[in-house]
SETI-457523 format. One line per 4 residues: their letters; for each residue x, z, y of C-alpha. Coordinates in nm, 4 decimals, always signed. Each point is the difference from the previous one (the first is absolute). Layout:
# SETI-457523
A = X Z Y ~ ...
This chain:
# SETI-457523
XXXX = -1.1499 -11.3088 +0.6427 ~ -0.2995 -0.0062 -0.2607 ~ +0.3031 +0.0241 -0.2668 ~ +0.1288 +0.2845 +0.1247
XXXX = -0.3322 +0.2035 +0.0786 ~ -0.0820 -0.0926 -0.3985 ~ +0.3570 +0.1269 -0.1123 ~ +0.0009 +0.3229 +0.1702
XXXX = -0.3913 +0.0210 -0.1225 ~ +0.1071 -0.0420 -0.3803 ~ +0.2487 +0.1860 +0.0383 ~ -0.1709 +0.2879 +0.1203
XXXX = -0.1969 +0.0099 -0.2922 ~ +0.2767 +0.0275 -0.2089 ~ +0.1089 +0.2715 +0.1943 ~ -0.3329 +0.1514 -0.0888
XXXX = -0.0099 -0.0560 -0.3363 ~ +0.3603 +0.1706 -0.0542 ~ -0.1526 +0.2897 +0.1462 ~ -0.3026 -0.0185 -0.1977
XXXX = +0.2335 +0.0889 -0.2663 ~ +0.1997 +0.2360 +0.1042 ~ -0.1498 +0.3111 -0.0652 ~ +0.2516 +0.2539 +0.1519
XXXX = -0.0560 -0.1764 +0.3271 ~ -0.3825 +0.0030 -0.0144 ~ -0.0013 +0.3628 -0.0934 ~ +0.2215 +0.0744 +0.3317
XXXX = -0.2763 -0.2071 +0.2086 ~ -0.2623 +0.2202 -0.1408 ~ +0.1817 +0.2748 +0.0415 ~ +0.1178 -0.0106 +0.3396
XXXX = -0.3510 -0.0968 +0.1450 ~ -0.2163 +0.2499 -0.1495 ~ +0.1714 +0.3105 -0.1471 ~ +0.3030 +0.0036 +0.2431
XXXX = -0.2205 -0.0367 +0.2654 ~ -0.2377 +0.2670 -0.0890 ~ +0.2793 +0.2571 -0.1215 ~ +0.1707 -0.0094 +0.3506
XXXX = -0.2884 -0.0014 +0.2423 ~ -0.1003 +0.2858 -0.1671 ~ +0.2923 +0.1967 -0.1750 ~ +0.2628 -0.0466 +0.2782
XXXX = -0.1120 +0.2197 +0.2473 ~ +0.1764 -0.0006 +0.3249 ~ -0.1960 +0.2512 +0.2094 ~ -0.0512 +0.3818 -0.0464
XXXX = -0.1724 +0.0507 -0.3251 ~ -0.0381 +0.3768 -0.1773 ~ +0.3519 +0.1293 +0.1405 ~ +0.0825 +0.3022 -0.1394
XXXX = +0.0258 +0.2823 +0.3171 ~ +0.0617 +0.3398 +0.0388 ~ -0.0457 +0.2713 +0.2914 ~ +0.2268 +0.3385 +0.0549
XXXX = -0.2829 +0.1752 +0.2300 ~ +0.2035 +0.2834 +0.1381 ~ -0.2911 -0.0154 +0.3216 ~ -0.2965 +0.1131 -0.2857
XXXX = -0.2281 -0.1296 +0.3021 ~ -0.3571 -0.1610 -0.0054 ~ +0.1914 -0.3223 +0.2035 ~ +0.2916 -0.0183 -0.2826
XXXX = -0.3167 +0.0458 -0.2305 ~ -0.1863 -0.3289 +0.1297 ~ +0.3261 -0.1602 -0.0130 ~ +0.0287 -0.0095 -0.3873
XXXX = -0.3596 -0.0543 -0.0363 ~ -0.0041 -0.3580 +0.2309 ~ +0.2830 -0.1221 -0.3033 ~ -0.2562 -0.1209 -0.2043
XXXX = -0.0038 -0.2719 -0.2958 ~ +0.0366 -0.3109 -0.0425 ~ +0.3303 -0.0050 +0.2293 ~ +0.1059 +0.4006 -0.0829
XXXX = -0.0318 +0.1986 -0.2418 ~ -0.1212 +0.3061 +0.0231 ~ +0.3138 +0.2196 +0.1732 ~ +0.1597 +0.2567 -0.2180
XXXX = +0.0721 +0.3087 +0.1645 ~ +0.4153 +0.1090 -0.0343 ~ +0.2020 +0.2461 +0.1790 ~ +0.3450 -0.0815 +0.2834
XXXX = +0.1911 +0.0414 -0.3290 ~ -0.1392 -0.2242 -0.2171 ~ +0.0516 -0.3169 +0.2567 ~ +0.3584 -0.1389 -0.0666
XXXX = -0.0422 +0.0784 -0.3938 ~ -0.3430 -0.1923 -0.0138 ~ +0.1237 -0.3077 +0.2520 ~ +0.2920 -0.0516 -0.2066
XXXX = -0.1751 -0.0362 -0.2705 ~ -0.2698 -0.2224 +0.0859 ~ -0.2553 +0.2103 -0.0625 ~ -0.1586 -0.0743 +0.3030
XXXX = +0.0048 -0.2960 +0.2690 ~ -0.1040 +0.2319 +0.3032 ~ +0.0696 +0.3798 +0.0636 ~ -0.1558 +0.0989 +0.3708
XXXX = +0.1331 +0.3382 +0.1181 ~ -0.2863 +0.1742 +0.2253 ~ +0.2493 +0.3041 +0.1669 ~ -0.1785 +0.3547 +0.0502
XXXX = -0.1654 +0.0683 +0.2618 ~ -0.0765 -0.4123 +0.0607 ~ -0.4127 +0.0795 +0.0939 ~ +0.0673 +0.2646 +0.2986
XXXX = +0.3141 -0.1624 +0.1284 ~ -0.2374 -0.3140 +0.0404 ~ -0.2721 +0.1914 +0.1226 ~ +0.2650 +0.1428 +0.2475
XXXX = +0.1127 -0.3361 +0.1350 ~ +0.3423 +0.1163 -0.1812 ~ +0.2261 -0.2900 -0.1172 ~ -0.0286 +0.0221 -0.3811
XXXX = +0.1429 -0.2372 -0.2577 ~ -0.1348 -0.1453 -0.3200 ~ +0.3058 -0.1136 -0.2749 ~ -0.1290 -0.2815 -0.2004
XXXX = +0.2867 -0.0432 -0.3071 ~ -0.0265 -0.3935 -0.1324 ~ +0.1713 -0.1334 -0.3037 ~ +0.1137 -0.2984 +0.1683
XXXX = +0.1383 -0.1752 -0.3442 ~ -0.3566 -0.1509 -0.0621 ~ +0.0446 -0.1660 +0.3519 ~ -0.3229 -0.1952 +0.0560
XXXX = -0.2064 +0.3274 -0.0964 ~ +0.2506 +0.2330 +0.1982 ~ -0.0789 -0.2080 +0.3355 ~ -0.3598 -0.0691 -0.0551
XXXX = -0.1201 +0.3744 -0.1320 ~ +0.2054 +0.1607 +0.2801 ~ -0.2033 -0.1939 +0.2672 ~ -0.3242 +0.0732 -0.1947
XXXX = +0.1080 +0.3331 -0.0094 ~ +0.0497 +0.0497 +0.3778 ~ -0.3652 -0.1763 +0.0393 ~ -0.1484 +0.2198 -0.1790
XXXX = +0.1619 +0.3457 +0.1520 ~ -0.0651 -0.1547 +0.3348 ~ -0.3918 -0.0546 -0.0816 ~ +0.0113 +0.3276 -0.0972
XXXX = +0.1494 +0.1912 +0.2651 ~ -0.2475 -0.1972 +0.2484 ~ -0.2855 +0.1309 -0.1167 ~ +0.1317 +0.3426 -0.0569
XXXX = +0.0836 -0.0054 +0.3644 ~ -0.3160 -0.1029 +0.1142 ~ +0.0579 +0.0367 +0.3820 ~ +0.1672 -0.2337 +0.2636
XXXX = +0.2934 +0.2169 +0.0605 ~ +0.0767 +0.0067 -0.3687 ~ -0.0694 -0.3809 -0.0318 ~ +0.2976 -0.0815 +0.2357
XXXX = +0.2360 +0.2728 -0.1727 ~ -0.0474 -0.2541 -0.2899 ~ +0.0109 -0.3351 +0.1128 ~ -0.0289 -0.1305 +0.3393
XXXX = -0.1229 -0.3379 -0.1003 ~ -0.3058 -0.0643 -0.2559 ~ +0.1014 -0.2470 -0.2122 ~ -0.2888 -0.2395 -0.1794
XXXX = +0.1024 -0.2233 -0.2728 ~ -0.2147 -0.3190 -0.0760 ~ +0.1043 -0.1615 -0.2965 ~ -0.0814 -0.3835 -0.0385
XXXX = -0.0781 -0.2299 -0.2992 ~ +0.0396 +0.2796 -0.2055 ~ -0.1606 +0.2676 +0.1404 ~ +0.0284 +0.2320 -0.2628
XXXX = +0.3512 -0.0382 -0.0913 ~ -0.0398 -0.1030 -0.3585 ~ +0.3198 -0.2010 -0.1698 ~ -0.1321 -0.1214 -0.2698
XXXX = -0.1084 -0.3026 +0.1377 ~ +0.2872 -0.0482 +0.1969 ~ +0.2873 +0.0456 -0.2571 ~ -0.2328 -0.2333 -0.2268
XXXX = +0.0035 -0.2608 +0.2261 ~ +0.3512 +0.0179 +0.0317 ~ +0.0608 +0.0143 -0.3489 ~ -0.1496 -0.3276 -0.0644
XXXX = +0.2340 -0.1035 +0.3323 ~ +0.2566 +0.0968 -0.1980 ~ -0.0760 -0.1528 -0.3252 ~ -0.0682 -0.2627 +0.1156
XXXX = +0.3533 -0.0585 +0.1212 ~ +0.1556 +0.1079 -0.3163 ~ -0.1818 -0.2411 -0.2072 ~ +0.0215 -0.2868 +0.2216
XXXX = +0.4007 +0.0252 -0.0503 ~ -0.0085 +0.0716 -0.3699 ~ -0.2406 -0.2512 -0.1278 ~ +0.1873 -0.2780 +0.2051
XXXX = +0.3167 +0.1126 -0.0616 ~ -0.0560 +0.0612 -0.3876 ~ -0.1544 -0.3503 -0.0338 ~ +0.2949 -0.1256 +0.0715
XXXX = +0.2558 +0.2226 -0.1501 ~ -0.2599 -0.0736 -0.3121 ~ +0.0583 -0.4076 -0.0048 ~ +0.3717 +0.0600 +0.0357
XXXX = -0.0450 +0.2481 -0.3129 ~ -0.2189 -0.2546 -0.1944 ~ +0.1639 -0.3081 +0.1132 ~ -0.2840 -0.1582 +0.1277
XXXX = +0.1969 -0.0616 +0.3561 ~ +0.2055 -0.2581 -0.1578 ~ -0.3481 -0.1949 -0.1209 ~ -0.1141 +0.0689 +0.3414
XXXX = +0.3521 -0.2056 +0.1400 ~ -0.0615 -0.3045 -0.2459 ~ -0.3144 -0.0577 +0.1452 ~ -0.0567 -0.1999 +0.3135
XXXX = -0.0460 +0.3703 +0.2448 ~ +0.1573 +0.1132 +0.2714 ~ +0.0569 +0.3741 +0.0392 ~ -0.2612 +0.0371 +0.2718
XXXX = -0.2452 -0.0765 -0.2249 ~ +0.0996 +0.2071 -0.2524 ~ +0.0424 +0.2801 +0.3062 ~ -0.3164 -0.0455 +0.1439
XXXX = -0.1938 -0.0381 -0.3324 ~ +0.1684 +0.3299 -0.1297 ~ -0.0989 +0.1317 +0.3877 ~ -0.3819 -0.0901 -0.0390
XXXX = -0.0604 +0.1142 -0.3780 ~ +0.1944 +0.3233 +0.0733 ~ -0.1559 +0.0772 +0.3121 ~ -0.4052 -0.0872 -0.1432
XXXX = +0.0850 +0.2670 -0.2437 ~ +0.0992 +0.2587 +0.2032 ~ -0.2459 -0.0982 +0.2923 ~ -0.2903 +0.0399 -0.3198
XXXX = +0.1385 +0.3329 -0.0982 ~ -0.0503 +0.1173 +0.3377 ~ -0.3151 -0.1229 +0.0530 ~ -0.1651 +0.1969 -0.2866
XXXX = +0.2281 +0.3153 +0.0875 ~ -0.1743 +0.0077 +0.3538 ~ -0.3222 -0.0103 -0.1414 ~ +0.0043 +0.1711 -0.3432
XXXX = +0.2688 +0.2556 +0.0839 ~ +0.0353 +0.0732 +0.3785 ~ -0.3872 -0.0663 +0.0472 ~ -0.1638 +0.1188 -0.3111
XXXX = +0.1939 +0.2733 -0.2021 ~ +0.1245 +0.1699 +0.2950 ~ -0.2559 -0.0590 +0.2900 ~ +0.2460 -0.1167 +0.2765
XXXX = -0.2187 -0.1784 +0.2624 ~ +0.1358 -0.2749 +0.1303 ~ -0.1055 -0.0923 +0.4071 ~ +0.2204 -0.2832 +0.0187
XXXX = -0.0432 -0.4024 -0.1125 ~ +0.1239 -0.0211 -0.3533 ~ +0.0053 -0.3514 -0.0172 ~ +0.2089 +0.0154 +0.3342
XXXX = +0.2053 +0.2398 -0.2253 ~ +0.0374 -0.2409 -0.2764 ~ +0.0793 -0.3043 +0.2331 ~ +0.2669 +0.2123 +0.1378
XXXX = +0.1454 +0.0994 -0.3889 ~ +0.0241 -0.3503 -0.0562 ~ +0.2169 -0.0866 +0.2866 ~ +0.2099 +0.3368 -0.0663
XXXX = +0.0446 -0.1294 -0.3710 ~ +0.1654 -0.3276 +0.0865 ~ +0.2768 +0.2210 +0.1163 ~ +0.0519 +0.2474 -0.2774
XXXX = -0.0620 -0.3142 -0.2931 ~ +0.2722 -0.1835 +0.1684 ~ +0.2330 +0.3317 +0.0496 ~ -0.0724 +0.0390 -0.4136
XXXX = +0.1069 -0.3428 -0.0603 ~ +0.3076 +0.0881 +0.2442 ~ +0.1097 +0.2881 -0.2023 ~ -0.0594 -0.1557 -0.3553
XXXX = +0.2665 -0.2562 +0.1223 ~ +0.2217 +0.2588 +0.0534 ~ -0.0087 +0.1835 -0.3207 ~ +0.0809 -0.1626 -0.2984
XXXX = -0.2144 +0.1886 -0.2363 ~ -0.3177 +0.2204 +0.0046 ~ +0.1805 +0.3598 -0.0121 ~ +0.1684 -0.1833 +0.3266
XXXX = -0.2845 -0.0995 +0.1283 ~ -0.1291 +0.3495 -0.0475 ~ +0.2375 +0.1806 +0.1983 ~ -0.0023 -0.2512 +0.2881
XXXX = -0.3671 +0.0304 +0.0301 ~ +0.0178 +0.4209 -0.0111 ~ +0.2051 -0.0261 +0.2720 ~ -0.1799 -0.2032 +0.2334
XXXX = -0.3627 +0.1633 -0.0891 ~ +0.1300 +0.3893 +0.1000 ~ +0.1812 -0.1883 +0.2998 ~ -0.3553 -0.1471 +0.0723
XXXX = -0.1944 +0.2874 -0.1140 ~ +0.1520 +0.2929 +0.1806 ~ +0.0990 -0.1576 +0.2997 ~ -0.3231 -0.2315 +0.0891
XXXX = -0.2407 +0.2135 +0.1130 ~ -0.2328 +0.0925 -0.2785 ~ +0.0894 +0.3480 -0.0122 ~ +0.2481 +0.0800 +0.2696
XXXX = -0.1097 -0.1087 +0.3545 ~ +0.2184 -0.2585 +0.1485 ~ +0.0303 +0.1842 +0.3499 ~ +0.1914 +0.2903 -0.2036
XXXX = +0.2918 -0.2246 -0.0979 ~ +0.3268 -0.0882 +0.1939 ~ -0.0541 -0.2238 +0.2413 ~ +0.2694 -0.2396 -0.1435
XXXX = -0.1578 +0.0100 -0.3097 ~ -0.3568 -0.0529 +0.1429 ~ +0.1478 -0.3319 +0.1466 ~ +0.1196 -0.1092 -0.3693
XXXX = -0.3254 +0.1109 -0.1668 ~ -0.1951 -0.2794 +0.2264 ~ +0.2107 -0.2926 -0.2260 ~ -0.1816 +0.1150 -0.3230
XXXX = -0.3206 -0.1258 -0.0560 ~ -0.1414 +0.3055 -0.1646 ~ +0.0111 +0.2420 +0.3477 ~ -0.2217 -0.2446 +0.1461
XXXX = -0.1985 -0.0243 -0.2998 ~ -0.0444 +0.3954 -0.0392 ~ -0.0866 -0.0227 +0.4168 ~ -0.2593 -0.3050 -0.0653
XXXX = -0.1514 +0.1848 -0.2855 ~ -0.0637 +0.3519 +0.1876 ~ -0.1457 -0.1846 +0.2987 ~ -0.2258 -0.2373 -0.2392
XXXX = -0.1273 +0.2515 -0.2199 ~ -0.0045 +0.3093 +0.1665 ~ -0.0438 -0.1198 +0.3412 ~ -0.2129 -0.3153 +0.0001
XXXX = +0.2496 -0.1380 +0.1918 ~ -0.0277 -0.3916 +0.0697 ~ +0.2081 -0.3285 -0.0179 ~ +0.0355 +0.0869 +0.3775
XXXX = +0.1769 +0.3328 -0.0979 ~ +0.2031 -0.1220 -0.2621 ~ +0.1409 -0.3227 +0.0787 ~ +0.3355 +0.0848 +0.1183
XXXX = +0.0664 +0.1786 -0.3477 ~ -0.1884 -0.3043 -0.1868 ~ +0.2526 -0.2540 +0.1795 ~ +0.3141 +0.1984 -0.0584
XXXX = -0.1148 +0.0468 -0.3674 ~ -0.0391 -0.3625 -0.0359 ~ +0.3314 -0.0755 +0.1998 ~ +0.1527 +0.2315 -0.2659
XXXX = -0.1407 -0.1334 -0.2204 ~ +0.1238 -0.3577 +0.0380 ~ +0.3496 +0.1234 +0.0647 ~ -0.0236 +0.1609 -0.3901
XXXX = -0.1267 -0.2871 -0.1099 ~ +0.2591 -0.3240 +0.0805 ~ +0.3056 +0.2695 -0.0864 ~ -0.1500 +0.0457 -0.2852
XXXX = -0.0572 -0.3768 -0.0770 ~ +0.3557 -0.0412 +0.0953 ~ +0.1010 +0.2181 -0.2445 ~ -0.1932 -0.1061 -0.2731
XXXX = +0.1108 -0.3912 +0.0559 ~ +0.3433 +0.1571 -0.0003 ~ -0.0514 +0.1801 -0.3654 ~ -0.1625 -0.3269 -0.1082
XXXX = +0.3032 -0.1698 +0.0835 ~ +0.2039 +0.1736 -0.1834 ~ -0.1988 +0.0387 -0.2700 ~ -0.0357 -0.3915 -0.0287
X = +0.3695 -0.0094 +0.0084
């Protein structure tokens, strides 16, 4: 036992030192904790930021008046004023996102208790903004036709129920935190599957596995040492990306336990090393091994959570999503960070993730003792 806990130390270190030296490698861990980070919690904005908008106002009221005014910066610019004709030829051109139609006479008709009609026109090919800046839109003509009609009757005409939003843990709706977080979810996955994988599609390259077979190992130790070196890299990198990055260039406060965090990376790694080692085995050189790996990380990526909610998804698919490790992960990591949710709170994702985790990792070690095999032979 003290052998093998000394093999899988030493060779751990090796592991390090071959990464020590490869520079292409260390300039993707650098990159993908710090600039990657910072580029998409800031740069990729999901939400309604200065969307171009324009208003036909055939009413020429004070009320259609107020209602170009409340579009104000940073989520609108400031409305452009067009005529009925000018809507189809300046929609299908993208000129602008939103085009709201206030039809003459709008004010008295209201005024009147008349039914009147408001056309909002949405360029629904940018889909995220088309669905969010419609809603804000609607918001925003509703605030302003309550306090126009400042009287009870006129308050029912509108909306029969008063509506109060409370937003929690992040009460003023900013993403930048939140997509930086799950950035380093993310990347955190990818590299976890690339280093492993790549250290091993590297000894096959160099020919160090055959040294590796002559000496007395067994390919769990070489697993498990290629596991821990791997995974203290990537468990490092993230580390100084929560505090450097998330914490101190961009100001995301953090109400959760990170070490609970980092306990919880740790467990989610011994998955994603092993599925690395499980897809170098497959591929029989690094180009291979590339592909493989792309394939698996947009699976992961797109369909785990980070940035489209589970609930949204087929329910067959939902069902599939629970056997990879990284929708628990991207769960685990929302409630830990952004929640200060507890061990108490995350345990059922913690145990699948460790379940999965140990599933990965003895078909993996089957098929590596199966490539050493034949490699021997």
């Amino acid at each position: 036992m003290r052998r093998s806990l000394a093999n899988i130390f030493q060779l751990g270190i090796k592991e390090l030192f071959s990464l020590r030296y490869d520079p292409v490698m260390l300039f993707l861990i650098v990159y993908m904790f710090s600039f990657s980070v910072m580029e998409e919690a800031k740069n990729a904005t999901t939400g309604v930021v200065n969307a171009a908008v324009a208003i036909v106002d055939e009413d020429r009221s004070k009320l259609s008046r107020r209602i170009g005014d409340a579009l104000l910066q940073p989520h609108f610019q400031p409305p452009e004023m067009i005529t009925v004709d000018q809507i189809d030829a300046s929609m299908e051109t993208a000129r602008y996102a939103f085009v709201i139609d206030i039809p003459p006479g709008f004010q008295a008709d209201l005024t009147a208790g008349r039914p009147t009609v408001i056309q909002l026109n949405v360029d629904a090919t940018a889909m995220g903004l088309a669905g969010t800046g419609a809603g804000y839109i609607q918001y925003i003509i509703a605030q302003e036709l309550r306090a126009f009609l400042n009287n009870d009757q006129a308050t029912d005409q509108v909306a029969a129920v008063n509506i109060v939003t409370r937003a929690k843990f992040n009460p003023n709706l900013e993403a930048t935190g939140f997509q930086g977080a799950m950035a380093l979810t993310n990347n955190i996955t990818m590299m976890a599957i690339l280093l492993t994988g790549a250290a091993l599609i590297r000894e096959r390259e160099h020919g160090t596995i055959e040294h590796l077979l002559v000496m007395p190992l067994r390919p769990i130790e070489i697993m498990l040492a290629k596991v821990w070196s791997n995974g203290l890299v990537v468990v490092l990198a993230a580390i100084l990306s929560l505090y450097l990055v998330l914490q101190g260039a961009l100001g995301t406060t953090i109400i959760g336990s990170i070490p609970l965090y980092i306990f919880v990376a740790v467990v989610y790694l011994f998955s994603v090393t092993s599925l690395g080692i499980y897809l170098a085995t497959l591929a029989r050189s690094m180009p291979q091994f590339g592909l493989l790996a792309m394939i698996v990380f947009v699976m992961m990526l797109l369909l785990s959570g980070a940035h489209t909610p589970l609930e949204s998804m087929p329910v067959e698919l939902q069902m599939i999503m629970q056997c990879v490790p990284s929708t628990h992960f991207v769960s685990m990591a929302q409630a830990v960070l952004f929640r200060a949710a507890g061990v108490d709170v995350i345990w059922p994702n913690l145990l699948a993730t460790a379940i999965i985790g140990a599933v990965f990792f003895f078909a993996a070690l089957l098929r590596f003792r199966k490539t050493v095999t034949l490699t021997q032979v």
